[in-house]
ZAVODO-199866 format. One record per residue: residue in one letter; x, y, z of N, C-alpha, C in turn. Coordinates in steps of 0.001 Angstrom, whole numbers, plus 500000, padded with zeros to 6 digits. Layout:
% residues N
AXYZXYZXYZ/...
This chain:
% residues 307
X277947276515418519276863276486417527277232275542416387/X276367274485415874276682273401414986276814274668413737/X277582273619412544277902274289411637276813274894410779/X275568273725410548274894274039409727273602275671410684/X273928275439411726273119277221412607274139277898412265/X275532278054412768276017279239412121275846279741410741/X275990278805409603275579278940408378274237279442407889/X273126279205408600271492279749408555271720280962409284/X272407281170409928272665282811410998273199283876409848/X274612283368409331275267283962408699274313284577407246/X273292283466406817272359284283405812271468285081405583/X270626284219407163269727285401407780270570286847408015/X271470286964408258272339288072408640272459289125407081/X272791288396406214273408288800404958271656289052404062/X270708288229404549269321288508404128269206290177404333/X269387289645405735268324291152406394269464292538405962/X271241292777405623271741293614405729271498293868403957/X271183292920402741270750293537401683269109293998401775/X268373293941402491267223294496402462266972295632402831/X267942295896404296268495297038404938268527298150403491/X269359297827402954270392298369401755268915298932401128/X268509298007400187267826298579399130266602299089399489/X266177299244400775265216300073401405265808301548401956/X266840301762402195267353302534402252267603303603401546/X267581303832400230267416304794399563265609305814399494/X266302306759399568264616307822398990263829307368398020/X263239307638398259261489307597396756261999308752395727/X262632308294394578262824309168393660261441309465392862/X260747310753392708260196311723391959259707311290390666/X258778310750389631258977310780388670258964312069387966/X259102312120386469259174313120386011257278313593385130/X256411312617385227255067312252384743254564311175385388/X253039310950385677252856309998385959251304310306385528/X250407309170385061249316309215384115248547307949384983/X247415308131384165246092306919384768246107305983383799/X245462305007384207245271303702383067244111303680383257/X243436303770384861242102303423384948241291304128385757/X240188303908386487239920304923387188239996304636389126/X240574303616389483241527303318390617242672303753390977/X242399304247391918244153305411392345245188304576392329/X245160303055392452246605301870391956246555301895390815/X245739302329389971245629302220388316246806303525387486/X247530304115387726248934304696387768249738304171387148/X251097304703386332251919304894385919253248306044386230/X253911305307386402254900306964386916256141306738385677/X256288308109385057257206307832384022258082308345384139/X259377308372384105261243308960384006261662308656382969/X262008309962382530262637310454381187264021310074381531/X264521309673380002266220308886380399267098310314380421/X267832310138381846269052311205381951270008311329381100/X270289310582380279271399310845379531271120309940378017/X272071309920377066271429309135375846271932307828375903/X271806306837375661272655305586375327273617305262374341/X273467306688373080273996306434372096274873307654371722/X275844308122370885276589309438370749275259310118369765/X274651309394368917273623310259367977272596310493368539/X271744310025370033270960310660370607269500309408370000/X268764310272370117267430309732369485266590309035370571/X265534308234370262264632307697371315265101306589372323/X264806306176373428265291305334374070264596304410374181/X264957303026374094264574302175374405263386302207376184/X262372301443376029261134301823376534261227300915377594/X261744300380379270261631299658380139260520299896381333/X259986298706380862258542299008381940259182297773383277/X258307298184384414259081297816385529257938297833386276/X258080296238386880256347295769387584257101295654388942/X256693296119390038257656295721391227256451294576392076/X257501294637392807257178292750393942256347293140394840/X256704292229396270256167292665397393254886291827397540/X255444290404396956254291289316397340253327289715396583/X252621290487395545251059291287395358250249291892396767/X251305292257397648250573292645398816250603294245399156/X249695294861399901249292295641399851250469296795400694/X251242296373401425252023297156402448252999297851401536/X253277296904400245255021297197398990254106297719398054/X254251299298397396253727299852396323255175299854395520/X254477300689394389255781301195393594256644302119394287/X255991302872395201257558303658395838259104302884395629/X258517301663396687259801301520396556261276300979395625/X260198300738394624261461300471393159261496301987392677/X261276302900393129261935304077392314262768304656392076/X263673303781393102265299304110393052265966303293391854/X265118302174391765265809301326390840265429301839389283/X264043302542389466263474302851388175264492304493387590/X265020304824388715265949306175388497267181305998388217/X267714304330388797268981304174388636269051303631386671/X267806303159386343267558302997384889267673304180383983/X266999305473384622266633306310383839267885307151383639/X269137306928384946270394307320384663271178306702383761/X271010305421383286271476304311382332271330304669380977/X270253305934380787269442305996379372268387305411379037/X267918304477380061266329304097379710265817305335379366/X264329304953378930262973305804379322262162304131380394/X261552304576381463261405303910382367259687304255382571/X258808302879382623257133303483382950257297302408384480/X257422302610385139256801302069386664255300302393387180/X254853300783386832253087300402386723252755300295388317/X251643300816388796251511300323389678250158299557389892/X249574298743390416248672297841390336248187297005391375/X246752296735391311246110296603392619246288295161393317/X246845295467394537247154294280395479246102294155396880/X247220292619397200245610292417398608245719293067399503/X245055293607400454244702294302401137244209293856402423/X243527293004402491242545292203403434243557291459404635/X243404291730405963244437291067406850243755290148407221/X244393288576407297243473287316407893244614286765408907/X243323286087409629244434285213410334245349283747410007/X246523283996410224247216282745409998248063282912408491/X247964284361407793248481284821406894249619285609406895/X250832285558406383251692286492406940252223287310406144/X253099288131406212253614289498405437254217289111404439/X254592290473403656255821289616402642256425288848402605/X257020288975404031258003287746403985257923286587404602/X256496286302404453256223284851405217256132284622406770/X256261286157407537256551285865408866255411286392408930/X254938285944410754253870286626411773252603286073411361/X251484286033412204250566285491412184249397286139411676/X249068287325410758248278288057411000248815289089409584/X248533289233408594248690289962407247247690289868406318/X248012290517405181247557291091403978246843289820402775/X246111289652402089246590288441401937247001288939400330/X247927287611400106248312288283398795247102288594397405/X247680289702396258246966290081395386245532289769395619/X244649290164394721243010290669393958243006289825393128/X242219288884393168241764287804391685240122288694391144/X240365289208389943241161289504389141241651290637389063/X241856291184389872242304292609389724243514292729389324/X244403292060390151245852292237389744246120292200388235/X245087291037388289245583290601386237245295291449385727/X244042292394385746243321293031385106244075294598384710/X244850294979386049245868296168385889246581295876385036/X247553294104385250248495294513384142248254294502383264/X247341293813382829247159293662381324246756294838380721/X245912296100381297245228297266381143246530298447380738/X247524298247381878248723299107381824249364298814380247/X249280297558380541250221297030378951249592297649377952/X248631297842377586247492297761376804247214299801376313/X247607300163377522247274301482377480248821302027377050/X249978301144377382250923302129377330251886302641376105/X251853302375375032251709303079373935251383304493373315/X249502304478373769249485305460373790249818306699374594/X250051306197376382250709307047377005251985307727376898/X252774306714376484253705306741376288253919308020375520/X253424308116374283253478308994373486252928310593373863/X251727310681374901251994311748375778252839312152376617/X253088311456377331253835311875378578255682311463378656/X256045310202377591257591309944377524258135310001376245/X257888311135375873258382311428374294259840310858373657/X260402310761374968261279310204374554262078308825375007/X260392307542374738260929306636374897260468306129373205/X260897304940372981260450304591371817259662302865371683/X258906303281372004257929301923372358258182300774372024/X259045300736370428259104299802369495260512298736370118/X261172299444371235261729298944371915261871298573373562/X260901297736373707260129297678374773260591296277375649/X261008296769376579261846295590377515260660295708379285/X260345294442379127259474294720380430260186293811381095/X260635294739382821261304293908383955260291293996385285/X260551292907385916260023292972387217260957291867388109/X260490291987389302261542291595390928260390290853391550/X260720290094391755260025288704392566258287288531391787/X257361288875393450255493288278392410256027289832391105/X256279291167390584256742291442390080256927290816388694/X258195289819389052258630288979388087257605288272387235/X256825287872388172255836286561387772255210287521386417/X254439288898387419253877289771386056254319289752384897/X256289290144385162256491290355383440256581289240382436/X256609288186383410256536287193382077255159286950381821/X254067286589382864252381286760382369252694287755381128/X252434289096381479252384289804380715252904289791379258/X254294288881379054254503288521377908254010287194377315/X253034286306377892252316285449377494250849285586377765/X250345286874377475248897286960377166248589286101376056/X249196285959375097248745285184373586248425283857374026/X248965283659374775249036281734375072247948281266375620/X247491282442376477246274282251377896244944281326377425/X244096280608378107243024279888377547242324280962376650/X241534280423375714240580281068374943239802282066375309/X239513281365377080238008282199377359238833283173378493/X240007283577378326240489284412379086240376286036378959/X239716286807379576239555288252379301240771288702378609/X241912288795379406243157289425378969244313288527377734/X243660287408377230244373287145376166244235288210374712/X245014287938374411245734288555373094246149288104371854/X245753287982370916245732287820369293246842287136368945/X247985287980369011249709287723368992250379287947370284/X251553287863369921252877288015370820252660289780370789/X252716289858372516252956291278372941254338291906372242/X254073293348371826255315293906370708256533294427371527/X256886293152372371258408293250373101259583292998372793/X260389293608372441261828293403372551262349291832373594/X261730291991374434261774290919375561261684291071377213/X262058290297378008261369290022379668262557289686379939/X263113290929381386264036290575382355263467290439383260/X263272288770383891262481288599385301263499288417386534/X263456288833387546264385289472388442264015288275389646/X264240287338389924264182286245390873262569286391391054/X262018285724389680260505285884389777260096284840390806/X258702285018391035258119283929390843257442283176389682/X258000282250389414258016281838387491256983280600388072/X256985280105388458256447278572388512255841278325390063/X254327278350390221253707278306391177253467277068391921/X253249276500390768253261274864391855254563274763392581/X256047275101391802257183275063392986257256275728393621/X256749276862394064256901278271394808255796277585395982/X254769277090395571253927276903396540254515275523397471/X255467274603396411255603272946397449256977273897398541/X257743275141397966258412275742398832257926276864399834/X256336277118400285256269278295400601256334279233400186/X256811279880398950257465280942398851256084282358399629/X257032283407400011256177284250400205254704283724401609/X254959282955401883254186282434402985252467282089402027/X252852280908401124251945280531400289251068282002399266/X251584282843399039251248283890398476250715283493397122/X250997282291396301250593282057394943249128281751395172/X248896281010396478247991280370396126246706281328396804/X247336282254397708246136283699398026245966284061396410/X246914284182395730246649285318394832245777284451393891/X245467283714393972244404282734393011243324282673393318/X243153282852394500241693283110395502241886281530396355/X242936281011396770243037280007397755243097278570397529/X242384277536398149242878276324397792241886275859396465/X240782276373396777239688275891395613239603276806394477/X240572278110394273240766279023392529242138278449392414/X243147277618393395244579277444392804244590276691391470/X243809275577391702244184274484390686243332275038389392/X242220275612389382241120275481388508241978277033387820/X242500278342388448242729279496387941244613279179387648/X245104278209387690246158278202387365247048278349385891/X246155277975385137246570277866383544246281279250383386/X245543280006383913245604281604383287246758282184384141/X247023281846384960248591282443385841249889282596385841/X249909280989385904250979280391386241251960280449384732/X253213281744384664253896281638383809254620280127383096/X254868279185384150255688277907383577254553276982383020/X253002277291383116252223276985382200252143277700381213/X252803278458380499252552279605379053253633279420378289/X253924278931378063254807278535377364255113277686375926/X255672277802375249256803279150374550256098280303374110/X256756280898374691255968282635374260256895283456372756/X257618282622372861258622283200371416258796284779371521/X259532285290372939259891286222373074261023286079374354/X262279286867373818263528286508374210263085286520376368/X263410285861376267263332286146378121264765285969378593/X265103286402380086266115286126380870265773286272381963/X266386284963383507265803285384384827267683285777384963/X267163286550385994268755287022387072268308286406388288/X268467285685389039268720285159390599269645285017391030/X269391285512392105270240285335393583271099284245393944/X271810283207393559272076281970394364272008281713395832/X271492283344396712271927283492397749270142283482398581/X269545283590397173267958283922397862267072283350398597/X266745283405399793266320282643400365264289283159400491/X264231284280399981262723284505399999261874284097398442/X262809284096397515261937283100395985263534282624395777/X263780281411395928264495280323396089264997280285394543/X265928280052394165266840279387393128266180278099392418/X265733277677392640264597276576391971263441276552391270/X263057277949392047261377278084391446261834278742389782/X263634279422390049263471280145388306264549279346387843/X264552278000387602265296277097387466264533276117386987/X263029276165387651261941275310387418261188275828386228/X261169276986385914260440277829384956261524277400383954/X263018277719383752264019277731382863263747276156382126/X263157275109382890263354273886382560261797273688381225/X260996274006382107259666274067381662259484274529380225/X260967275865380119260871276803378783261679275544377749/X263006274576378288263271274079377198262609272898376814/X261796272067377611260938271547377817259618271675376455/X259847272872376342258392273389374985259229273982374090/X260829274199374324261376274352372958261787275579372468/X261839276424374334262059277621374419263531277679374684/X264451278627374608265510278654375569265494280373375991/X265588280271377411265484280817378520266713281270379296/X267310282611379120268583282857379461268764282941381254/X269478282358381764269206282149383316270201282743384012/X270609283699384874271980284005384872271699284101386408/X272613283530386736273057282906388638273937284085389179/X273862284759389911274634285299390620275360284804392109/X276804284810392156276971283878393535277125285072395010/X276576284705395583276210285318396997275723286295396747/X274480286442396289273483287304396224272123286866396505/X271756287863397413270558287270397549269068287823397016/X268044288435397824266915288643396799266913290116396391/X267391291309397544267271292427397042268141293343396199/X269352292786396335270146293818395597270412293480394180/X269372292959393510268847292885392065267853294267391661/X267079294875392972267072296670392895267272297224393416/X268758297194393973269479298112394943270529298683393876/X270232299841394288271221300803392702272741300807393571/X272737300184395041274070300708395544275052299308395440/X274349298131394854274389296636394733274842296655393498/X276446295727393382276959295088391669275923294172391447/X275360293833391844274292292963391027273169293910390095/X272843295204390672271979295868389868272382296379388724/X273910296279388747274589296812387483274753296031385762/X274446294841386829274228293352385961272937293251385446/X272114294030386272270348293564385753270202294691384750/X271299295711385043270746296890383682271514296542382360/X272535295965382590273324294993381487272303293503380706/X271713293448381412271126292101380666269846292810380241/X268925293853380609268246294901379728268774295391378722/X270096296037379100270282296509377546270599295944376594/X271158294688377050271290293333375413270175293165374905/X268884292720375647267596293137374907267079293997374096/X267410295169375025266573296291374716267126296960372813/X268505296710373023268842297181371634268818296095370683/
């Protein structure tokens, strides 16, 4: 076998045994979970922090957590709830949003992960937007019912791959065109954005495939990509003048090392700086695999924020 197949074997190999991994754990329980809207994806599930962060106790810092899965319909929030538990053991207070994805199987479309002929297609134009921005929007006051003991005023929003893309949208509602429903007055009242091998930058995600062209489903296709892109596309929003950091994989082969490399450039580019932190031989999932040193790293670069 030439060098460069053993080498594509050996990753595919190391792909599929961290995915193994972080699918592998149970659906942890929340401890609350509340409505935003009146759509059964319109949800919140909240976990109270297990322990304190501090010897004097008091409120915890507030981590909201958008999970991935392309915007497609097969990956809900279940399955970050291990990661949202492995937070809430850290001392977070933790809200895991969940929010409406595509649904619709076409032909010539493929799954999360870009394979097979026949899938979901990615996210709801506008739905998807419309959750997060709604969740964001609502969670304050939920908060204050149901996670008494988070403290809003310290509010760190993370997400993992399309995920990712959310939490930084979500922290550049202010920027969005004028005539955008979900823009916003000011800067969302965040502490800051840990994006977890987002998808940050769509035009590169799309010249790479990522997700088996998933940016450009989630826009409504070839004729909403270009025209719905400035309301989307995070590496168009920019400077949001709120601390960000990506964590990637160097190892990732399903949202590539470039696309949040391409976003990082874009941020100094407008005068932002954009904390980027590379991990070596890691690839896309065990950034929420609680059984993964890399996840230990993603709750470390939250809590420099968060406090």
């Amino acid at each position: 076998m030439p060098d460069d197949a053993a080498a594509r074997a050996a990753a595919e190999a190391r792909a599929a045994a961290e995915e193994e991994s972080a699918f592998s754990h149970a659906a942890v329980d929340p401890d609350a979970t509340a409505a935003y809207g009146d759509d059964p994806d319109q949800v919140i599930d909240f976990y109270a922090p297990r322990e304190a962060l501090s010897p004097g106790g008091g409120l915890a810092p507030l981590i909201v957590v958008l999970h991935g899965g392309a915007w497609r319909a097969p990956y809900d929030r279940r399955h970050v709830t291990p990661f949202a538990d492995f937070l809430a053991r850290r001392g977070f207070a933790v809200a895991n949003v969940e929010y409406r994805r595509g649904g619709v199987s076409v032909p010539g479309q493929g799954a999360a992960d870009g394979a097979g002929d026949v899938g979901p297609v990615a996210g709801r134009w506008p739905e998807t937007f419309d959750d997060v921005a709604a969740a964001m929007d609502a969670l304050p006051a939920l908060v204050r019912e149901f996670l008494p003991q988070a403290d809003p005023r310290r509010m760190v929003v993370t997400g993992h791959s399309a995920g990712g893309h959310l939490a930084l949208w979500a922290a550049a509602r202010h920027l969005l065109p004028a005539d955008a429903v979900w823009r916003i007055d000011r800067p969302a009242p965040l502490r800051g954005v840990v994006a977890l091998a987002p998808i940050a930058d769509f035009t590169v995600a799309e010249k790479l495939d990522v997700c088996g062209g998933a940016c450009r489903q989630l826009l409504g296709g070839e004729e909403g990509f270009t025209a719905r892109l400035p309301y989307a596309d995070p590496a168009l929003l920019l400077p949001t003048g709120i601390a960000t950091t990506l964590v990637q994989g160097r190892a990732d082969t399903v949202v590539p090392q470039a696309v949040a490399e391409a976003y990082a450039d874009a941020a100094a580019k407008a005068g932002e700086v954009v904390g980027l932190t590379l991990l070596e031989d890691v690839g896309h999932f065990p950034l929420i695999d609680p059984a993964a040193d890399a996840c230990a790293v993603v709750a470390e670069e939250i809590a420099q924020l968060a406090w």
